[in-house]
NUZA-736749 format. One line per field, with one value per residue (C-alpha): residue number from 1; x, z, y. Coordinates in steps of 0.001 Angstrom, whole numbers, plus 500000, padded with zeros to 6 digits. Layout:
! NUZA-736749
num: c(NUM	...)
px: c(X	...)
pz: c(Z	...)
py: c(Y	...)
//
This chain:
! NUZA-736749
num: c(1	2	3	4	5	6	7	8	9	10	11	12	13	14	15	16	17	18	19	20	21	22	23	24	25	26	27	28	29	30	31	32	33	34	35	36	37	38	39	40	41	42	43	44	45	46	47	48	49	50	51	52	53	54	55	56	57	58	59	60	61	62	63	64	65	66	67	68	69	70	71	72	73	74	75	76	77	78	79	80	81	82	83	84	85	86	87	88	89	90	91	92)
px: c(500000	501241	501840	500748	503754	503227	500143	500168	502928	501247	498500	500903	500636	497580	494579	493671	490061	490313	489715	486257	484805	481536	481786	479355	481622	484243	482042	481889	485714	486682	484147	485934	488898	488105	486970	483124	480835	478140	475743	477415	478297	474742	473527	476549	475241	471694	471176	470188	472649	471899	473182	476301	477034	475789	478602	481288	480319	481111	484478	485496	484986	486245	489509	489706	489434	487995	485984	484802	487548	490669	488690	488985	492537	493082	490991	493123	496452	496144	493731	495948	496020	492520	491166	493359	492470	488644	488680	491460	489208	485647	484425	484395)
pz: c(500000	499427	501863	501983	500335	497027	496920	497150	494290	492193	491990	490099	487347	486884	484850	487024	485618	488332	491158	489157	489102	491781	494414	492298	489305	491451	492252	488834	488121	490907	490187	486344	487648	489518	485758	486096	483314	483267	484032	486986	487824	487440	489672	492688	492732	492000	489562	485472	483085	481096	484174	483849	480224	481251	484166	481745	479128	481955	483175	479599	479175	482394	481947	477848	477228	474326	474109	477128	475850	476844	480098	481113	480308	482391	485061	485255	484632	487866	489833	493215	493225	492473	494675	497569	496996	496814	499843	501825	500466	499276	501851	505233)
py: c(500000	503156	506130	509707	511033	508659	509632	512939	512861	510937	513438	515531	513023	511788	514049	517329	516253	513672	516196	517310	514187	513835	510727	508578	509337	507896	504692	504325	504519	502772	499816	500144	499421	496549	494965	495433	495394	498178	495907	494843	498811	499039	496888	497355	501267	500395	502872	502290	500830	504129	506282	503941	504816	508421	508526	506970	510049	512570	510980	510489	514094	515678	513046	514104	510156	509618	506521	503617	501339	503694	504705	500727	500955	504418	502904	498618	500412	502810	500099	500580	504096	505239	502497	503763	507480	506724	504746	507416	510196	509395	507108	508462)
//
């Protein structure tokens, strides 16, 4: 796991979109990460499938991603480090 320091340094690297997104945005990205389909986002939030592909839209946009398929790679590739942050952060 990493410490504070890491993490506060790696926030220097990653999109400055990241700090716009809203905490079910970040349920969304975090549950992306973790390699779940929409349907199974859906369902773990208990909202739509359409609200899924409606959150992807606006963190593809506030992230300048261009399409669900490199948002899945964004999201696997930096797994640890936006699962840690949401958890250190989002869920108090």
């Amino acid at each position: 796991m990493r410490d504070d320091y890491t993490l506060n340094n790696d926030l220097l690297n990653f999109p400055k979109g990241l700090l716009k997104l809203t905490p079910r945005e970040w349920d969304v990205l975090v549950l992306i990460a973790q390699s779940y389909s929409s349907k199974n986002i859906a369902e773990s939030l208990c909202i739509t499938p359409k609200s899924v592909c409606n959150y992807k839209n606006r963190i593809c946009a506030k992230l300048q991603i261009n399409n669900s398929w490199d948002l899945f790679l964004f999201a696997s590739q930096n797994k640890e480090y936006l699962t840690v942050f949401h958890e250190k952060f989002l869920n108090n």
